[in-house]
ROVEXSE-322883 format. One record per residue (C-alpha): x, y, z; residue number from 1. Coordinates in pm, whole numbers, plus 50000, padded with zeros to 5 digits. Example, Ala and Ser with C-alpha at 12.3 -4.5 7.8 and 13.67 -1.06 7.14 Angstrom:
<nodes>
{px:51230	py:49550	pz:50780	num:1}
{px:51367	py:49894	pz:50714	num:2}
</nodes>
This chain:
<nodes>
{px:08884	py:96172	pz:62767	num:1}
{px:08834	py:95866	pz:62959	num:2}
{px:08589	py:95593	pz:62907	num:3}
{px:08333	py:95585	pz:63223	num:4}
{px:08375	py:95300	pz:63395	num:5}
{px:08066	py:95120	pz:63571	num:6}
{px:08149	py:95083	pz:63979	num:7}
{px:08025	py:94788	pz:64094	num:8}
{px:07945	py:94676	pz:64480	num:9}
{px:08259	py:94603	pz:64658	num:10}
{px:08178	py:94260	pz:64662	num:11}
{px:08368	py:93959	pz:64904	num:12}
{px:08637	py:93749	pz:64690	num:13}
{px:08694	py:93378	pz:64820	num:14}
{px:09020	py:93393	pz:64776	num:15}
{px:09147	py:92994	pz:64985	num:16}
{px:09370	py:92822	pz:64755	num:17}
{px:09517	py:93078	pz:64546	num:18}
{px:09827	py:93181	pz:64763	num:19}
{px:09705	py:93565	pz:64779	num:20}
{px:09697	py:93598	pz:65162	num:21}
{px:09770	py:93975	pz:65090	num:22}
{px:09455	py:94039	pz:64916	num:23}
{px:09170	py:94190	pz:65179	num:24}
{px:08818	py:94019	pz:65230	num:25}
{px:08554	py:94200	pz:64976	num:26}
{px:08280	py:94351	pz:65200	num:27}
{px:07941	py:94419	pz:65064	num:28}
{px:07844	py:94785	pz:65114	num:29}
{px:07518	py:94935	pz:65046	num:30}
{px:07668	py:95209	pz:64860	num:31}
{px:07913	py:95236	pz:64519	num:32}
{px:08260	py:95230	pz:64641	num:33}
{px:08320	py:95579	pz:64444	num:34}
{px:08030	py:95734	pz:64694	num:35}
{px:08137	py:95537	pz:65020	num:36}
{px:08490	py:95682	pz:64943	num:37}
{px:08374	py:96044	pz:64922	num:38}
{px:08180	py:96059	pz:65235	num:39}
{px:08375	py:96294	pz:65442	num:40}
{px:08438	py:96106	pz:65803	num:41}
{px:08555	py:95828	pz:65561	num:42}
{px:08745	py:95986	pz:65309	num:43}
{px:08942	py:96205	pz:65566	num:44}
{px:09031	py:95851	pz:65739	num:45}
{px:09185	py:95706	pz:65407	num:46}
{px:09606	py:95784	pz:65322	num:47}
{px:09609	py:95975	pz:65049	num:48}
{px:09799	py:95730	pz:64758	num:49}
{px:10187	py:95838	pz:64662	num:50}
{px:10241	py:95994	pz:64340	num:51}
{px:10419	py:95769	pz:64112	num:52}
{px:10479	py:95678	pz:63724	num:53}
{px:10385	py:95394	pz:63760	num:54}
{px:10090	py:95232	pz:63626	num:55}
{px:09906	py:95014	pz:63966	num:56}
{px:09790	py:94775	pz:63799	num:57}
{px:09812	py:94549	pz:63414	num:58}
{px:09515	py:94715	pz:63254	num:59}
{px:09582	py:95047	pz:63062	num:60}
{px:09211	py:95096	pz:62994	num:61}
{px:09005	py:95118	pz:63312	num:62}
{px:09062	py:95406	pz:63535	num:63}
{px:09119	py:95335	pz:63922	num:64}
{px:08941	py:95685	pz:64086	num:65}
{px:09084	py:95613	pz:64471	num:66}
{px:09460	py:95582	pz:64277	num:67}
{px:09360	py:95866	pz:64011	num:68}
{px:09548	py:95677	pz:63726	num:69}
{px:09436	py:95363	pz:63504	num:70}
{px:09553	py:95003	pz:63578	num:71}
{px:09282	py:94850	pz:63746	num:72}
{px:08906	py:94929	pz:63839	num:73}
{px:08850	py:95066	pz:64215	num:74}
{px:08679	py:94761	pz:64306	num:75}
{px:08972	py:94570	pz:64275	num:76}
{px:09185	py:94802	pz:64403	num:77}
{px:09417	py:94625	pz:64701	num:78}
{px:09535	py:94924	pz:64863	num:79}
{px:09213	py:95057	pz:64917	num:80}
{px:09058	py:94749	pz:65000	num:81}
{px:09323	py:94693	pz:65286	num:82}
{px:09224	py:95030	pz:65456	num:83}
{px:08848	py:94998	pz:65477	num:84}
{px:08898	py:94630	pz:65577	num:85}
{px:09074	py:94819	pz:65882	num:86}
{px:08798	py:95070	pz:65899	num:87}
{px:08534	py:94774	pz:65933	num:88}
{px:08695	py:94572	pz:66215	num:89}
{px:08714	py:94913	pz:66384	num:90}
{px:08355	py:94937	pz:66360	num:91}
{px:08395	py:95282	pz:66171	num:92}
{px:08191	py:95114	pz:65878	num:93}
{px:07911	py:94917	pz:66009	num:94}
{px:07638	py:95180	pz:65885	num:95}
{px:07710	py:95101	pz:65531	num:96}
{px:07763	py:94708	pz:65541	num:97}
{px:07524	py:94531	pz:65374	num:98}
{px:07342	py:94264	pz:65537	num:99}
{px:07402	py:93884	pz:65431	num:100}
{px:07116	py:93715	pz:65337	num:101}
{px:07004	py:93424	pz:65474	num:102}
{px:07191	py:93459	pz:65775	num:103}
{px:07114	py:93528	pz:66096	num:104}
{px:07359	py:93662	pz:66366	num:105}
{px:07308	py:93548	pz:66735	num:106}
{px:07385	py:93793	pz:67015	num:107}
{px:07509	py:93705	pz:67397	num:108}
{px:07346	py:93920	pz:67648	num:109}
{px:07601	py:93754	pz:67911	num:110}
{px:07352	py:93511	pz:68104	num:111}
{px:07555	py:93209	pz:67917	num:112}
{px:07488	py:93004	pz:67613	num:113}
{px:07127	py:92998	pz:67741	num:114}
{px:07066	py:93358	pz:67674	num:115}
{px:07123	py:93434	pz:67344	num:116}
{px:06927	py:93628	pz:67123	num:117}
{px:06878	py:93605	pz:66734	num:118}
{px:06948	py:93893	pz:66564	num:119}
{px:06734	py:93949	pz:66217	num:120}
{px:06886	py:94228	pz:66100	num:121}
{px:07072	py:94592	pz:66134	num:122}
{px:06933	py:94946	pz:66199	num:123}
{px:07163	py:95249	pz:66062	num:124}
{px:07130	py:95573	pz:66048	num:125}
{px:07029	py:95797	pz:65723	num:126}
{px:07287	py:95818	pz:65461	num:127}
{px:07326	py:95956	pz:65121	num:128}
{px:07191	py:96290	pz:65031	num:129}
{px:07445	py:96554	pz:64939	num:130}
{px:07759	py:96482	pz:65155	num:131}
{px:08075	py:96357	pz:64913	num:132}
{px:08046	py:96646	pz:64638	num:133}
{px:07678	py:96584	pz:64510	num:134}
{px:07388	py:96423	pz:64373	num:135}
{px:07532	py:96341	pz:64059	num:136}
{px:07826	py:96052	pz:64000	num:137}
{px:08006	py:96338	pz:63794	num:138}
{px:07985	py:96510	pz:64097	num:139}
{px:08100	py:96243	pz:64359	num:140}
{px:08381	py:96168	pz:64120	num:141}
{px:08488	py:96541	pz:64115	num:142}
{px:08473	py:96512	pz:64526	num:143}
{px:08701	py:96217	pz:64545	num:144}
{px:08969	py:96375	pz:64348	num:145}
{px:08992	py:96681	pz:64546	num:146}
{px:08947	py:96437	pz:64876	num:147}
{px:09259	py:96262	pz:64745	num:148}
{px:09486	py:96534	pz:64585	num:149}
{px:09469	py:96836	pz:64811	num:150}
{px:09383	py:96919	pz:65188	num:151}
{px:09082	py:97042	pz:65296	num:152}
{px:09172	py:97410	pz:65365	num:153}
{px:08982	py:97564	pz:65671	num:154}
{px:08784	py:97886	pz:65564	num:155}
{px:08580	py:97984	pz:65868	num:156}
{px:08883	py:98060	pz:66080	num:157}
{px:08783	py:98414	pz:66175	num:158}
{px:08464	py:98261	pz:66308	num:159}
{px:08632	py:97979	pz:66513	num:160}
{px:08561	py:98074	pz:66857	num:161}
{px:08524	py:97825	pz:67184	num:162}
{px:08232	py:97636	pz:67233	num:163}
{px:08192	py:97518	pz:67565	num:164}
{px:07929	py:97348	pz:67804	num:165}
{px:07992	py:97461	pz:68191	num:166}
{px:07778	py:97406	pz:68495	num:167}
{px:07603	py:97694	pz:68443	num:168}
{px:07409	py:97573	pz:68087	num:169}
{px:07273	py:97331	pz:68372	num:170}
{px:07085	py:97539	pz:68589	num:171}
{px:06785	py:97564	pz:68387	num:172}
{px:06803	py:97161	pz:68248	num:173}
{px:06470	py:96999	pz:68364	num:174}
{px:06581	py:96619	pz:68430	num:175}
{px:06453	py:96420	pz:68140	num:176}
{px:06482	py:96062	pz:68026	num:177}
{px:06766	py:96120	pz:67796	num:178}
{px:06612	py:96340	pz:67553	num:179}
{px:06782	py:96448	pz:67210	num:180}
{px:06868	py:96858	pz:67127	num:181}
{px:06526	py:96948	pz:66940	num:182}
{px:06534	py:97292	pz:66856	num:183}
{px:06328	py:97564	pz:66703	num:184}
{px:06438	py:97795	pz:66330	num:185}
{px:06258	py:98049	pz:66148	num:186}
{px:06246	py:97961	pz:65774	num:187}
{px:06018	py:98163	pz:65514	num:188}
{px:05901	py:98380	pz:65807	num:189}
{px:05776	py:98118	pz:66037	num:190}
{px:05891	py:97966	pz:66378	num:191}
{px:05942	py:97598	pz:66288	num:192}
{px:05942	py:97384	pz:66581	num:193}
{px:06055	py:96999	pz:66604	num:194}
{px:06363	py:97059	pz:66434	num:195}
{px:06621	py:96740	pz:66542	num:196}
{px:06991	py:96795	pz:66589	num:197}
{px:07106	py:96481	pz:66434	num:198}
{px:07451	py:96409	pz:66400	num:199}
{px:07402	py:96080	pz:66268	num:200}
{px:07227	py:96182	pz:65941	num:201}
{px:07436	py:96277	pz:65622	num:202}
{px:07205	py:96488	pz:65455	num:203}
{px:06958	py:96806	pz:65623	num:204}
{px:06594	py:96679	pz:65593	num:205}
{px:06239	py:96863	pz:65576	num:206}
{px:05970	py:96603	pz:65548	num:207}
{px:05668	py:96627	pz:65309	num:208}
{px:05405	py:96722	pz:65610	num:209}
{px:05601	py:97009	pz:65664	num:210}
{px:05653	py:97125	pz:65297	num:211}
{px:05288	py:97144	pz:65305	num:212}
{px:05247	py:97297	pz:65629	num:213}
{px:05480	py:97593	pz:65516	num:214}
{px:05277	py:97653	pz:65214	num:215}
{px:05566	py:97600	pz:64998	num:216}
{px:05489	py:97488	pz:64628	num:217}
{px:05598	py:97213	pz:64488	num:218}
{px:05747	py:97410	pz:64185	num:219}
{px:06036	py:97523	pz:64415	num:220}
{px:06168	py:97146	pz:64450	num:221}
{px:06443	py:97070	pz:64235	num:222}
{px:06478	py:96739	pz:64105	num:223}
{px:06719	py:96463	pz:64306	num:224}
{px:06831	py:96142	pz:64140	num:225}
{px:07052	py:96015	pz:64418	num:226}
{px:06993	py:95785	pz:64705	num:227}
{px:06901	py:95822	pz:65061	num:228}
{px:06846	py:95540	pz:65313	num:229}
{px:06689	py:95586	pz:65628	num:230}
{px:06715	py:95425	pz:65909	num:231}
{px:06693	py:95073	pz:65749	num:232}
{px:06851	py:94983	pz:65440	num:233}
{px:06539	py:95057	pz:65292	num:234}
{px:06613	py:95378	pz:65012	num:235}
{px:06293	py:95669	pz:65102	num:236}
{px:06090	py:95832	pz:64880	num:237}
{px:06240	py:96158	pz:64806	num:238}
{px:06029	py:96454	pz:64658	num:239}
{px:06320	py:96676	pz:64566	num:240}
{px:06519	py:96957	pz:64720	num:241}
{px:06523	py:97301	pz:64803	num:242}
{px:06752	py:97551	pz:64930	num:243}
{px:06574	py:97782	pz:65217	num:244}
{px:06719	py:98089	pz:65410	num:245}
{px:06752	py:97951	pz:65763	num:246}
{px:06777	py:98178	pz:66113	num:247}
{px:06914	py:98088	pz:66425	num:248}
{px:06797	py:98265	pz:66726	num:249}
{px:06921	py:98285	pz:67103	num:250}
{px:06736	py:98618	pz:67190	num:251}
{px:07100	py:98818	pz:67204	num:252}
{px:07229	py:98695	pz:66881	num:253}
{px:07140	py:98509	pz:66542	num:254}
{px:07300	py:98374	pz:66223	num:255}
{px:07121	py:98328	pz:65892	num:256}
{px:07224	py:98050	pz:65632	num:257}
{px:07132	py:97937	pz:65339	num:258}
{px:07051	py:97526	pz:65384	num:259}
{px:06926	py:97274	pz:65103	num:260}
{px:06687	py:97030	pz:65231	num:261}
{px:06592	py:96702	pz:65093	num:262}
{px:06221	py:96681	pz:65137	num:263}
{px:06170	py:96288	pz:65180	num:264}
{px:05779	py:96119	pz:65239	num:265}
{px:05794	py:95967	pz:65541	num:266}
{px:05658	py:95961	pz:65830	num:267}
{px:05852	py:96142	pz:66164	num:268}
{px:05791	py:96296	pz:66499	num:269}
{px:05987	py:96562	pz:66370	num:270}
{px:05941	py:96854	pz:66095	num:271}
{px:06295	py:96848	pz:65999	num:272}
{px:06624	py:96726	pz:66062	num:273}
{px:06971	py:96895	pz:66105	num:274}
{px:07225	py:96680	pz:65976	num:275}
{px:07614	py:96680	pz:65947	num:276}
{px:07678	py:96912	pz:65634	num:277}
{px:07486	py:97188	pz:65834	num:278}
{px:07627	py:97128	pz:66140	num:279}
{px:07946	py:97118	pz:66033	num:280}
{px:07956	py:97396	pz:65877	num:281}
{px:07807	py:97595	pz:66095	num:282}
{px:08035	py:97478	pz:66350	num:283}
{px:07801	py:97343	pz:66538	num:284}
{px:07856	py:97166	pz:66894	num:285}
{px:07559	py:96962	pz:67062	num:286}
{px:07533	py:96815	pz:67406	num:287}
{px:07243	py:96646	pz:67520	num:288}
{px:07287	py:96629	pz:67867	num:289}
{px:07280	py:97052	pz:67856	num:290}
{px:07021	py:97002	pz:67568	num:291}
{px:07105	py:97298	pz:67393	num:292}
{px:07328	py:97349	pz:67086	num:293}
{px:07620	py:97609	pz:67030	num:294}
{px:07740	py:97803	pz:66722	num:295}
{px:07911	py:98129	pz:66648	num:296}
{px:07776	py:98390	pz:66483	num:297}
{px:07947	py:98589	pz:66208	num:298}
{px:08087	py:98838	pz:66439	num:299}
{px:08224	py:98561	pz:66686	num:300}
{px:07978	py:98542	pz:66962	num:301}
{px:07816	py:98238	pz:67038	num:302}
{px:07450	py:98137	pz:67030	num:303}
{px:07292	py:97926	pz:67251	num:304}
{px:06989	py:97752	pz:67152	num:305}
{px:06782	py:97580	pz:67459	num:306}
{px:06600	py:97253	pz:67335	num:307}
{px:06232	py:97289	pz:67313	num:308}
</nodes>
């Protein structure tokens, strides 16, 4: 059985003066490197490693999980670290980069030097929660290893249908300001309005106001030891979680599922949010501009849900 191995922050290496030009700058995430690796949209951008005899690196004792073999821990791991160095100058990791204290970034907004603005620090979206395998770091691991041995097989096939916006989802848009998809679900028997289609946040969220408000008790929250930050890198106060039968309704057709919530304390405009692990597997398509949301039922029709 291996020895666990404590993952520590993929931290930046100054590596001048020691002839390595082939070893990739160290980033500083806000995450592990075993969690930021099992987030799906991340782990489904990174080549799985060849399967060889050959220990990766000199030490026989510490396990490498991106590799699956021992020789050297994952934060030190240079084939990894040369794909998300390519991931962050393509911008697909600037949600989970830490920021550098003490430092202070300065921002053109094109009027010349004289119109530059200082920039005191990032805002990201929410991430965390359950997406990459779990709450747990048994969990995660168990995630990456599938992530990086076999291919995600499709299992909603039959219920694959096209999901399409025409001119005709325009005729009844009111012109707004650029307003987000905020729809409406029925959960423990009542209408629940304010519900945001986020496809920014990792995790599905019910806030503490509306716990209350749906006369839930508290001994139906299961406990949650992992982290979720919002959007700062600020973690938020999580109360627990709860799985709750969840209908979507068009008038013509609906689909019932089954979606765990992280109830968080914090204050929102909204009662909860729809993140990615619903909406993706739901196969769920958005579009503002229409504001309404699409999704196929179980029999292959689609529901249309108008934005409130």
């Amino acid at each position: 059985m291996k020895a666990p191995v404590k993952q520590q922050p993929y931290q930046r290496r100054n590596t001048r003066g020691h002839g390595r030009d082939n070893v990739p700058p160290r980033q500083d995430f806000i995450v592990e490197l075993i969690d930021l690796v099992a987030i799906p949209n991340i782990a489904e951008r990174l080549k799985v490693p060849p399967k060889t005899d050959k220990r990766p690196g000199p030490n026989k004792n510490v396990w490498c999980e991106y590799h699956q073999a021992y020789g050297h821990p994952i934060r030190n791991c240079l084939t990894l670290g040369h794909q998300l160095d390519e991931l962050v100058k393509n911008g697909l990791l600037r949600d989970y980069l830490q920021e550098k204290q003490g430092t202070e970034d300065v921002v053109a907004t094109g009027g010349g030097p004289g119109h530059e603005v200082p920039v005191h620090g990032e805002v990201h979206t929410i991430a965390g929660g359950f997406s990459g395998g779990g709450c747990t770091a048994s969990q995660r691991r168990r995630y990456v290893r599938t992530m990086m041995s076999v291919k995600a097989q499709r299992t909603n096939d039959a219920f694959d249908v096209d999901l399409v916006f025409t001119k005709a989802d325009l005729e009844d848009v009111i012109p707004h300001d650029n307003d987000p998809v905020v729809i409406s679900v029925v959960t423990t028997g009542r209408k629940v309005h304010r519900v945001l289609v986020d496809q920014g946040s990792s995790v599905d969220v019910m806030f503490w106001m509306t716990f209350n408000k749906l006369q839930l008790s508290p001994d139906m929250l299961r406990p949650y030891d992992g982290c979720l930050y919002g959007f700062t890198v600020d973690q938020v106060e999580l109360r627990g979680y709860l799985e709750l039968r969840t209908t979507f309704i068009d008038g013509t057709a609906s689909r019932t599922e089954s979606i765990r919530y992280l109830v968080i304390n914090a204050f929102s405009a909204y009662n909860m949010l729809l993140g990615k692990p619903t909406l993706n597997r739901l196969g769920v398509v958005s579009s503002t501009r229409h504001t309404k949301m699409k999704l196929p039922d179980l029999t292959g029709k689609v529901i249309t849900i108008k934005s409130d």
